[in-house]
C-alpha positions as CSV (number, residue, x, y, z in Angstrom):
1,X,-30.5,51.2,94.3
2,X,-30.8,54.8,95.1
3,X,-34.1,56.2,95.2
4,X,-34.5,57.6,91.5
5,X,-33.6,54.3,90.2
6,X,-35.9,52.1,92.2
7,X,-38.7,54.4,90.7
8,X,-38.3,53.7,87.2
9,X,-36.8,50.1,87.8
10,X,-37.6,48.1,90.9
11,X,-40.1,45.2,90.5
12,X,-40.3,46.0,86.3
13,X,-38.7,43.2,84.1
14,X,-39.4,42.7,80.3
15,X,-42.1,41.1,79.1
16,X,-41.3,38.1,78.5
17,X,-43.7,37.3,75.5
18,X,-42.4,40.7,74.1
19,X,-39.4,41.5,75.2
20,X,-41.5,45.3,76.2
21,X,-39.1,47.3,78.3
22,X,-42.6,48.9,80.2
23,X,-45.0,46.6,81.5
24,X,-47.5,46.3,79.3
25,X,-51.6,46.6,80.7
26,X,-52.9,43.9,80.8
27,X,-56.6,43.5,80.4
28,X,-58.1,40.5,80.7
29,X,-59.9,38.6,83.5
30,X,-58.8,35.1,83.3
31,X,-56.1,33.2,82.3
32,X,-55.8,30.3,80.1
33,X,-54.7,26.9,82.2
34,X,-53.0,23.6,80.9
35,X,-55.4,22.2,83.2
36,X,-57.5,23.0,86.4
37,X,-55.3,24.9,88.8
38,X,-51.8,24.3,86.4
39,X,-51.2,27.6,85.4
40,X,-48.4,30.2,84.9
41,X,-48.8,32.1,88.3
42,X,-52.0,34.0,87.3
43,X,-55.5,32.4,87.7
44,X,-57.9,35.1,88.2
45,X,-57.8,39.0,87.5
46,X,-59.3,39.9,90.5
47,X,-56.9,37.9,92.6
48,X,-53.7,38.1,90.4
49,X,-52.7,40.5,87.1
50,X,-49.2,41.0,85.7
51,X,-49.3,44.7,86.1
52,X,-50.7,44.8,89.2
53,X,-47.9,42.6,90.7
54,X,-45.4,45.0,88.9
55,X,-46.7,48.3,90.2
56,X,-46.7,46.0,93.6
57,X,-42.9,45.2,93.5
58,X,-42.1,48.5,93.1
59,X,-44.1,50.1,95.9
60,X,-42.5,47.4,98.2
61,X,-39.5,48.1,96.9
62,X,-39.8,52.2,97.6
63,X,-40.7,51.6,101.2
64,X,-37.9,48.7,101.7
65,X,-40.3,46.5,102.4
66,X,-41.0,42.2,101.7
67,X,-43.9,43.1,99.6
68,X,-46.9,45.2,99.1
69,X,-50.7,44.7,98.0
70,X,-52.5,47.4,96.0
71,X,-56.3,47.7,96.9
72,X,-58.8,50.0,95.2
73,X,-58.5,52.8,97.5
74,X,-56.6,53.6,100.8
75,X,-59.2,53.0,103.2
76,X,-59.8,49.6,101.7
77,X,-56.3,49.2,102.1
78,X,-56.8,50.2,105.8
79,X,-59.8,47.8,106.5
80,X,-57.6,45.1,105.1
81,X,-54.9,46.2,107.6
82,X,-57.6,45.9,110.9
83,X,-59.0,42.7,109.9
84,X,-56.0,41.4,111.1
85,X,-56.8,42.4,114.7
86,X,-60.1,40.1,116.6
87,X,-63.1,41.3,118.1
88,X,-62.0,42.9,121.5
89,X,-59.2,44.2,120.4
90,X,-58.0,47.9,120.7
91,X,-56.3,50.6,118.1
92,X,-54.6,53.3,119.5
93,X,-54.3,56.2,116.9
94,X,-53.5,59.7,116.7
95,X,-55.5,61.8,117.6
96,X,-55.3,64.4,114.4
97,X,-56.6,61.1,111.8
98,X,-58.1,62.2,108.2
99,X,-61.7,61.9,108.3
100,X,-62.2,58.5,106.4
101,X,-60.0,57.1,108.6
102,X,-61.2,58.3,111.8
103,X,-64.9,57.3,110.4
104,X,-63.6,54.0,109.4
105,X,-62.7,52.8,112.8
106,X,-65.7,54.6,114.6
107,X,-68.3,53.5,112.3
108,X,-67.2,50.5,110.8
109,X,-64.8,48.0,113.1
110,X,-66.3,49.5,116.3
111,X,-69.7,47.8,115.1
112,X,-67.3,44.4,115.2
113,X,-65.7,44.9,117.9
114,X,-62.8,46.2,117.5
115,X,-62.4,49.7,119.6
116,X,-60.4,52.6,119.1
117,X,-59.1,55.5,121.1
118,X,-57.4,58.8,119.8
119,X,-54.5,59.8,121.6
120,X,-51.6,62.4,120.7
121,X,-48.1,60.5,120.2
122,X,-45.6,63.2,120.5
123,X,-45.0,62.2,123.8
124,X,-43.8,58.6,123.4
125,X,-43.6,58.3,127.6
126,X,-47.6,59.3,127.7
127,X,-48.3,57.0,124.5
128,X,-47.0,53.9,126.8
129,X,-49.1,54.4,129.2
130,X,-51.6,55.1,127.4
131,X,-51.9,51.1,125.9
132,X,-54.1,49.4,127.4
133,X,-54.5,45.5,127.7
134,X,-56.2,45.3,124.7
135,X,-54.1,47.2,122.6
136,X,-52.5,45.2,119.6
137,X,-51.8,47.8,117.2
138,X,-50.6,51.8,116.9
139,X,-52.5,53.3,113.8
140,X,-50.1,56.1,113.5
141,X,-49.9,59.1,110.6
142,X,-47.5,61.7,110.0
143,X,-47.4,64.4,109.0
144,X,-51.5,64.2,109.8
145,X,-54.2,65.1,108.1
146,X,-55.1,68.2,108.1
147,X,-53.1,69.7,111.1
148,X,-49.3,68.5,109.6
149,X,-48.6,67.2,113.0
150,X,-45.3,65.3,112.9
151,X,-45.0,62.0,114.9
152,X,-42.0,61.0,116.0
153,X,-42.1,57.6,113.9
154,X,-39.2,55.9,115.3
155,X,-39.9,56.5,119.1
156,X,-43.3,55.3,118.6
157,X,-42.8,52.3,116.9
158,X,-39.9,51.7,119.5
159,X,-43.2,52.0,122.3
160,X,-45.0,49.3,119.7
161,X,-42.1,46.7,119.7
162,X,-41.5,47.1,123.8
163,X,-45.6,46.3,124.3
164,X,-45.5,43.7,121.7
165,X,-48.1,45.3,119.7
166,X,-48.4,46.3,115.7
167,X,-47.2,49.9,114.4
168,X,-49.0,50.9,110.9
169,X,-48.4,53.9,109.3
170,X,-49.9,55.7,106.8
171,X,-47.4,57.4,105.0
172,X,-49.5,59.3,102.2
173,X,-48.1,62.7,102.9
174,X,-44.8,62.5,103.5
175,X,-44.2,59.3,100.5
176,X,-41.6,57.0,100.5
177,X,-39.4,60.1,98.8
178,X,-39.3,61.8,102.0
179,X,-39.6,58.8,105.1
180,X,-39.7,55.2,105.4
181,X,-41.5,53.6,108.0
182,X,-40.2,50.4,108.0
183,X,-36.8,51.4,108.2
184,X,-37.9,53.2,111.5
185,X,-39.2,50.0,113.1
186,X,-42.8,49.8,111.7
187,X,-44.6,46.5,110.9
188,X,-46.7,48.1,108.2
189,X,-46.8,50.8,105.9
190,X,-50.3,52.4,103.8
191,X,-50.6,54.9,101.8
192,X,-53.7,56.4,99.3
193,X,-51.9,56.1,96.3
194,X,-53.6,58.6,94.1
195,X,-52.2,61.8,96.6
196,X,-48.7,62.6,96.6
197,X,-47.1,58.9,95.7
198,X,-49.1,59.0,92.5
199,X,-47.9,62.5,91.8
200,X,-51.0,64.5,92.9
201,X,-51.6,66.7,95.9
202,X,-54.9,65.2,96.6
203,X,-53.1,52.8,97.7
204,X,-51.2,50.5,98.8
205,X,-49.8,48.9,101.5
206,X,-46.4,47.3,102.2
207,X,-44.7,45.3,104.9
């Protein structure tokens, strides 16, 4: 599907209690079961709900990715994103990083364990040697916040796969309209849904 199409149809089906063309919202926070843990794929609100997993489908389906998780903002998105790395473990990122995010990975996952350096990646040679042992994933965004800076996102992520490390990036500027990550070698993408993807100048994350 092109672009325009995935938009208003990817990951939307009819509901099938209705026949509604557009998902309905549903608002409830549990499900009725024909018996403990027999269900019909929902249990739980906070784990599963039918509109969630349709607004899901179709961000996963913008960035060409397997599949997507919304979270209640983009940095918990994020934090989700470096609990897959250990204590000891390193992030390289860009050096021009929005604020939250930057404070994110100082003040929270440093406290863990989990270090980060700030580096500038439009260099791809100087990125390589800049990863150290202890480097298991690139937290890379372009264009950055605030500076614009644009990273060079298949080069990088080409650095990533040759070091055997993890490439994220956070694509909230640019949008899936304009680039897709994943399509350039990235392992994951994450974006704070409610700036330009939702339609605003002011999240999610797929895979």
């Amino acid at each position: 599907m092109k672009f325009g199409t995935k938009v208003i149809h990817a990951g939307i089906e009819p509901d099938p209690s209705t026949g509604a063309v557009m998902t309905p919202i549903f608002q409830t926070s549990t499900y009725a079961q024909e018996a403990p843990g027999k269900h019909k794929g929902y249990e739980y609100a906070r784990t599963q709900n039918p509109t969630r997993s349709a607004l899901e489908a179709n961000l996963a389906a913008l960035e060409n990715g397997n599949a997507a998780v919304c979270f209640s903002s983009g940095l918990a998105a994020m934090d989700a994103i470096i609990r897959l790395l250990n204590p000891g473990d390193e992030v390289l990122s860009t050096n021009d990083l929005y604020g939250g995010s930057y404070r994110q990975l100082v003040r929270v996952h440093q406290r863990y364990g989990i270090e980060s350096r700030f580096v500038s990646m439009d260099d791809p040679e100087k990125l390589a040697q800049a990863i150290s042992e202890r480097t298991r994933m690139l937290w890379i965004e372009t264009p950055t916040n605030p500076m614009l800076n644009i990273i060079d996102i298949e080069a990088v992520c080409r650095v990533a796969r040759e070091k055997g490390i993890l490439a994220c990036v956070d694509n909230t500027f640019a949008s899936p309209y304009l680039q897709n990550p994943l399509d350039l070698g990235a392992d994951l993408v994450t974006h704070s849904a409610t700036k330009y993807l939702g339609g605003t100048p002011t999240s999610s994350m797929a895979r």
